[in-house]
N, C-alpha and C positions, 0 to 999 in steps of 0.2 A: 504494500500500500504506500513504499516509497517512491521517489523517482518521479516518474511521469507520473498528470494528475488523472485521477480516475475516473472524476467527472467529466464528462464531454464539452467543449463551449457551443459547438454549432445548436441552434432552439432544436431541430429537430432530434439530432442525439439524444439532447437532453432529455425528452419529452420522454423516448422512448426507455432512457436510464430510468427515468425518475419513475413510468410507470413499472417497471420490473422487480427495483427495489424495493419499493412499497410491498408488490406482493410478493416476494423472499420475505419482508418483515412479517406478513401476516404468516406465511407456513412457516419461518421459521427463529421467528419474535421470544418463543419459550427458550429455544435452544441456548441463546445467548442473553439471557437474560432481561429483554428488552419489557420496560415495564407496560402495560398498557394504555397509561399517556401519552406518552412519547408516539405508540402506537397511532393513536386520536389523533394526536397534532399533527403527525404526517399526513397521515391520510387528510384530514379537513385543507392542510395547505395545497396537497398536490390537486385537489377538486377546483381548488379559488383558481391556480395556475392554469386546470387544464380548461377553464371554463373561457379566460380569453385568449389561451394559444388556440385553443380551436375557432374563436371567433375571426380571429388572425386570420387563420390558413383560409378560412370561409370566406374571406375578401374583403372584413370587418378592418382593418389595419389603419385607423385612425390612432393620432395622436393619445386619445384618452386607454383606448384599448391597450396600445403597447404599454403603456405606462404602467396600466395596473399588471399587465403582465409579467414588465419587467420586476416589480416590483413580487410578484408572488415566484418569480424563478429565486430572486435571491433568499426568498424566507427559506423555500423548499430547499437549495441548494442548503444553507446553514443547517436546516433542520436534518438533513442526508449526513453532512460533517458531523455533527451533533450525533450521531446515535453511530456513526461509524467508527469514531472515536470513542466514547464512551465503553460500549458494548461490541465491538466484532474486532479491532485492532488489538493487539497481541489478548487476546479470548483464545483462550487452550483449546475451544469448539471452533473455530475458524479455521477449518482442513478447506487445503487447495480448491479442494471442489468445490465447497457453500462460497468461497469467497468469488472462483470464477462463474457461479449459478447468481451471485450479487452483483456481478458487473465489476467485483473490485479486483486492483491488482494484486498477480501471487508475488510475496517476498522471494528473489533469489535468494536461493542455500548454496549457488553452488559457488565453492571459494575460487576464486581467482589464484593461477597458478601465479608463484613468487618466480621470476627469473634470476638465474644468477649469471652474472656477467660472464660472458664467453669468451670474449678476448684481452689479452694483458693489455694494458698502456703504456703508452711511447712514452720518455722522459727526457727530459732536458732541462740544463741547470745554466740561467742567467748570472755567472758569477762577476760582474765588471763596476759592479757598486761596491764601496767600501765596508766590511764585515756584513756584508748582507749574500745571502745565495737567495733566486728566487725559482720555485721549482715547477716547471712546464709540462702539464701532463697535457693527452688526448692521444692522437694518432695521426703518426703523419700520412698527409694526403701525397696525389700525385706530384706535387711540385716539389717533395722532400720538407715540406714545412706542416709544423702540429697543425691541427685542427682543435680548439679546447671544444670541452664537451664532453658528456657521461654517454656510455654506452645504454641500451636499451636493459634496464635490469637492475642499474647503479645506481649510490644514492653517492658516493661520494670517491676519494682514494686516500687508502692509508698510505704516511710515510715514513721510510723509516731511514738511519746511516751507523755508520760509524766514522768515526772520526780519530784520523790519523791511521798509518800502515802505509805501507809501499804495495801491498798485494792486495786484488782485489780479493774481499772478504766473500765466505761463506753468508747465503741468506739468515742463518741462525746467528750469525755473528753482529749483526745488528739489532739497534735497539730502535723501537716505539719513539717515533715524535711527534705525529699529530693527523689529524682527519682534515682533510679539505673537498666541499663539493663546487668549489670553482677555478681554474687554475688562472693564477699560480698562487703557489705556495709560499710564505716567506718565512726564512731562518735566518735569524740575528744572531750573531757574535761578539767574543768579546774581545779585548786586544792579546789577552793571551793566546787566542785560536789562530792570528797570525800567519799566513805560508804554510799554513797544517794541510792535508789532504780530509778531505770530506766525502765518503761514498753513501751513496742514495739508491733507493728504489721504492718503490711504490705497485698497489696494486689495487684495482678497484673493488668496492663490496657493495652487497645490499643492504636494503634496513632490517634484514635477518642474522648483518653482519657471516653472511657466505663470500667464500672470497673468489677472484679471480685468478688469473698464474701472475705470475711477479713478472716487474718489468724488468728490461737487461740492469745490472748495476751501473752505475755510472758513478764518476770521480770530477770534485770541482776543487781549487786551490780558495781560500781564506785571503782577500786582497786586503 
């Protein structure tokens, strides 16, 4: 009963919603607990509505007619919300069938599959600011340049280094330093970090935190 509205707007849908409902309320008004006021009141509005939509169609279509018209779609309309909300919206007796025998919508159950990102990210490290590195993810396109941007799947990429070594380091050998879902990435220094080597990598996840494959490592110099 989420999503799209249930109610129709064209008059003629409507007409034909409103009478259907009505009568689902009378066969099945016990089921869901629908008191027999409520019962009353519908029905007395849908009569007031149908007595100038059908004047309407009849070729009656004066200004006073639509008026009241209008006016009795909207009680009846509220009075349809009113009792759908109340009484048939999450009601334990609201199986798929009464609610499409009411005209209303069925909730999807069905879950939406999580994707998790299928290809690693290209990386690259703006080192030519002073104690700053800034870190370029995405994938490069055919000109040999990133393209920033999450794959279909991704909510963001983790990154991770180690800092200092001559050899490029083992994946394990690096530490956790931060989540970014927009690139680039920015890592501050201090002056002791200096002419240090700095290796990186990165890899995107979802918000299930499933991961992708790692990017190549890569190595930036501390200016």
């Amino acid at each position: 009963m989420g999503g799209v509205d249930y109610i129709p707007h064209a008059e003629l849908e409507f007409k034909a919603f409103a009478v259907n409902f009505n009568a689902k309320v009378v066969d099945n008004g016990d089921v869901f607990g629908i008191p027999q006021l409520a019962k009353s009141i519908l029905f007395t509005n849908l009569g007031n509505y149908l007595e100038y939509q059908l004047k309407i169609e009849g070729g009656e279509k004066d200004r006073a007619n639509v008026a009241q018209r209008n006016l009795y779609h909207n009680i009846l309309e509220a009075d349809i919300r009113n009792i759908v909300n109340q009484y048939i919206r999450n009601n334990p007796a609201a199986t798929p069938e009464l609610l499409v025998e009411f005209g209303l919508n069925v909730p999807d159950t069905t879950k939406t599959p999580i994707h998790v990102p299928n290809t690693a990210p290209d990386l690259e490290i703006d080192f030519a600011t002073h104690l700053r590195h800034f870190i370029i993810f995405g994938k490069y396109n055919s000109q040999g340049k990133i393209t920033r941007g999450l794959p279909k799947g991704a909510t963001g990429v983790e990154v991770w280094r180690k800092i200092g070594g001559n050899e490029t380091p083992a994946y394990d050998e690096m530490t956790f330093l931060g989540e970014e879902s927009k690139s680039p990435f920015m890592v501050e220094f201090s002056a002791e970090h200096f002419a240090q080597r700095v290796w990186y990598a990165v890899r995107y996840y979802n918000f299930k935190h499933e991961y992708s494959a790692w990017s190549a490592i890569k190595m930036a110099l501390v200016n």
